[in-house]
N, C-alpha and C positions, 0 to 999 in steps of 0.2 A: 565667092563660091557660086554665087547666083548668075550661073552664064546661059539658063536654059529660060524662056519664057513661063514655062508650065513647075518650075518651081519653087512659084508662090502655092502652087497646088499641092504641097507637099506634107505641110503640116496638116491640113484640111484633109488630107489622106490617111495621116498617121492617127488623127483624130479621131477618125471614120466617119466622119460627116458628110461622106459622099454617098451617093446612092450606089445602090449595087451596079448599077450601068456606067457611073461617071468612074467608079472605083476600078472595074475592067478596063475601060479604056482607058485610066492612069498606070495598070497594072502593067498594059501593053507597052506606053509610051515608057517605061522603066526599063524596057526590055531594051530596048533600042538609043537610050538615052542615058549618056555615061557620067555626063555631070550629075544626074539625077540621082540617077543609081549609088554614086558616090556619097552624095548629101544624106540620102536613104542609111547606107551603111554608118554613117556618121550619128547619125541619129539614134537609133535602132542601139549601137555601141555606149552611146550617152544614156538612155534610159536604164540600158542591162548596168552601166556603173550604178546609177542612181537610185535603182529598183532594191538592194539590199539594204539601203539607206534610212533608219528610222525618223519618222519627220514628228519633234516633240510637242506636246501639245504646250503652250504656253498658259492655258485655263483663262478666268475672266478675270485676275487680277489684272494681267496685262493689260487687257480691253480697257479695265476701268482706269487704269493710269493715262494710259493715250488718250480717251477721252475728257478726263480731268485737265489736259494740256491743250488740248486742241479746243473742245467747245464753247462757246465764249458763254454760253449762260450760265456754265459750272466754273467759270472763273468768275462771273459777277456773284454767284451764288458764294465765294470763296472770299470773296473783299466784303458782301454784303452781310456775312457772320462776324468777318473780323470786326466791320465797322460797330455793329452790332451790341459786342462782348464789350468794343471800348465805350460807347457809350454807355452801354451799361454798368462800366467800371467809375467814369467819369460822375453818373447820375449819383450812384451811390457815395462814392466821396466829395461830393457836396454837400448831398445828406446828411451824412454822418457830420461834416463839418458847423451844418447850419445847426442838426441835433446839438452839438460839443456848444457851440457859442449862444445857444438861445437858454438852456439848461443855467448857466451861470450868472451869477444875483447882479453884479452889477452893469448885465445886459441889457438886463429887467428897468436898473434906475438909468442907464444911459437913454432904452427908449421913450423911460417917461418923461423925461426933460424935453428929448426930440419932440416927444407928441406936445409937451406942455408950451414950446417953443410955435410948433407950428398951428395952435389953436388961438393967441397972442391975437 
C-alpha cells in the first residue's frame, strides 16, 4: 500500500501530532496524492468500524494473574511458601513422632541402659 514516501506521515497525521503548519502541508500533499488519499480513506473507514466497538475492561484480577506468571520474585515467593508449609508439616511430624516415642516407659528403660552402657 505504501507507494508514496510521505506515507509514513500518515498515522502522525491521523494522531495529530503534527503541528498546525506540518498538518497543512500534509493536508496539501493529500490533495494531490492518490495513494495517500487512499490509505487516508482506509483508515478513517477502520476507525468509523471500530468507533462503536466497546473495549471491556479486564479489572486488576487480570493484571494480577499475568503478573503472578511472569514475575519471577512472585514465583520464588510461590515455591518459597510451598517450601515453607512442607517444612513446616515435616517439623511437626517429627515432633509429634519424637513426643509418641519419648512418652512410652519402655523408652525410658531403653535409654537408661544406653546411658548405663555408654558411662561403662
Amino acid at each position: 500500500m505504501r507507494t508514496c514516501t510521505e506515507s509514513r506521515r500518515l498515522q502522525i497525521y491521523l494522531d495529530g501530532e503534527l503541528s498546525e503548519a506540518q498538518a497543512g502541508a500534509y493536508r496539501l500533499h493529500l490533495e494531490t496524492c492518490p495513494a495517500c488519499t487512499q490509505e487516508l480513506a482506509l483508515y478513517r473507514r477502520l476507525f468509523a468500524a471500530l468507533r462503536p466497538s466497546p473495549v471491556p475492561d479486564p479489572g486488576p484480577a487480570l493484571t494480577e494473574r499475568i503478573l503472578d506468571r511472569v514475575l519471577p520474585s512472585r514465583l520464588r515467593r510461590r515455591w518459597v511458601a510451598a517450601l515453607g508449609w512442607s517444612y513446616t508439616a515435616a517439623s511437626a511430624t517429627c515432633t509429634f513422632m519424637f513426643v509418641s516415642w519419648i512418652a512410652r516407659p519402655e523408652t525410658h528403660v531403653w535409654l537408661a541402659t544406653q546411658l548405663g552402657v555408654a558411662l561403662e
